[in-house]
Structure formats: structure tokens, C-alpha cells
C-alpha positions in Angstrom: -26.5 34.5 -4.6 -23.0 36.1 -4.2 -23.5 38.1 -1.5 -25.5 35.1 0.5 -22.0 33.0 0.3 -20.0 36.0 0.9 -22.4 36.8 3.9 -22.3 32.8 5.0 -18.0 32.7 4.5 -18.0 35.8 6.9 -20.0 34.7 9.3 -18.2 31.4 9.2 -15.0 32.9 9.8 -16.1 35.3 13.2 -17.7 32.4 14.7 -15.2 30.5 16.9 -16.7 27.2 16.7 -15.9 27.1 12.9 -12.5 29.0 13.4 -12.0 25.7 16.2 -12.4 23.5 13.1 -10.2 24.7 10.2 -7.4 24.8 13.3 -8.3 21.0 14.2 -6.7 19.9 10.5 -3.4 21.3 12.2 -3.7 19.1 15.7 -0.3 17.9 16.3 0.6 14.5 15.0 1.8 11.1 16.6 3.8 7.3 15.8 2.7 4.5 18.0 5.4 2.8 19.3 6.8 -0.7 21.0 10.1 0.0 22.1 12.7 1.0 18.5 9.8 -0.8 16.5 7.1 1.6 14.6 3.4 0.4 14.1 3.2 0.0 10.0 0.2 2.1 8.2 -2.2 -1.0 8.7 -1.8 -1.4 12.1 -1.1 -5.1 11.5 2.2 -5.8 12.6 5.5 -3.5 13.3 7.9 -2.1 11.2 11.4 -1.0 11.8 10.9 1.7 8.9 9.4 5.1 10.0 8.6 6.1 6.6 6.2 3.3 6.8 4.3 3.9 10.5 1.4 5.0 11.0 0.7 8.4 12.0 -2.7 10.4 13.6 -4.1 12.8 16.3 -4.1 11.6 19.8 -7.7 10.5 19.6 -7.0 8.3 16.7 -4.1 6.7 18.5 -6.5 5.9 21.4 -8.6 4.0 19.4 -6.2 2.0 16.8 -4.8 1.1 20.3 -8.3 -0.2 21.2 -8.9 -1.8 18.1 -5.7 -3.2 16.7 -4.1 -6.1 18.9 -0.3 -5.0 17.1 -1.0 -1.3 18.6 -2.2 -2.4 22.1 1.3 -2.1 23.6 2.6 0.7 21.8 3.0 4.4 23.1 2.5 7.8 21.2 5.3 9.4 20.3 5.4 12.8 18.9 6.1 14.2 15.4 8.5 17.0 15.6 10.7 17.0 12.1 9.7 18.9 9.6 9.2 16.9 6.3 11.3 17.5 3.9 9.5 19.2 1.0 8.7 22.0 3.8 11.5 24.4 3.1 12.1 27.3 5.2 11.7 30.7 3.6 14.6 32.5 2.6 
């Protein structure tokens, strides 16, 4: 039974459909926006605090915007820092 897995894990990795999906977990990440305001984590209202906005793919931006009256106006903005626990090597 082993080998089957081993066989199966292999297989998984050559194929570039499932090589597509373990890269998808890293698709970059965005804020929604309105102006210096941040939509909060429940897409409720707006929140001047970034620790507290929500974040996800582009897709999922798309559709809190369709979905959420509070995220209707807002505009994706790009992640770029590097949270802090990350810590370059040395």
C-alpha cells in the first residue's frame, strides 16, 4: 500500500495541473480599499487599522465587492510587506 501512495504522490507531483494547485495557496494577496479607509475582516464597515482589513486573492475581492454593500466602492490594493515573523536568512 506504500508503494501505491508513493506511486500516486509522484504522479501527483509531474502532473502540471496538480503542480497549478499547490502554487495557487501562494496567489498574491490584496486590501480592499475606500480612499485611507481599509475594509475590516467582516466586510461590514471600514476601519482605519490595517491590522484589522481584510485580505484575499483577486477573485475573492471580486466577489466580497459583489456581495458586501461596505466593499462595493473599494479598490484592491496589493500586499507587498513582508510580515514580520518572516525573517530573512542570514
Amino acid at each position: 500500500m506504500s508503494r501505491s501512495l508513493y506511486t500516486m504522490s509522484a504522479a501527483n507531483r509531474a502532473s502540471g495541473a496538480e503542480a497549478g494547485a499547490i502554487t495557487d495557496a501562494k496567489e498574491r494577496r490584496y486590501y480592499l480599499k475606500a480612499g485611507d479607509l481599509f475594509l475590516n475582516r467582516d466586510a461590514k464597515k471600514l476601519t482605519e487599522v490595517r491590522a484589522w482589513a481584510w485580505t484575499g486573492t483577486m477573485e475573492q475581492a471580486v466577489n466580497c465587492r459583489r456581495v458586501h454593500p461596505a466593499a462595493a466602492g473599494c479598490r484592491t490594493h496589493p500586499i507587498i510587506s513582508i510580515p514580520k515573523h518572516v525573517q530573512e536568512p542570514a
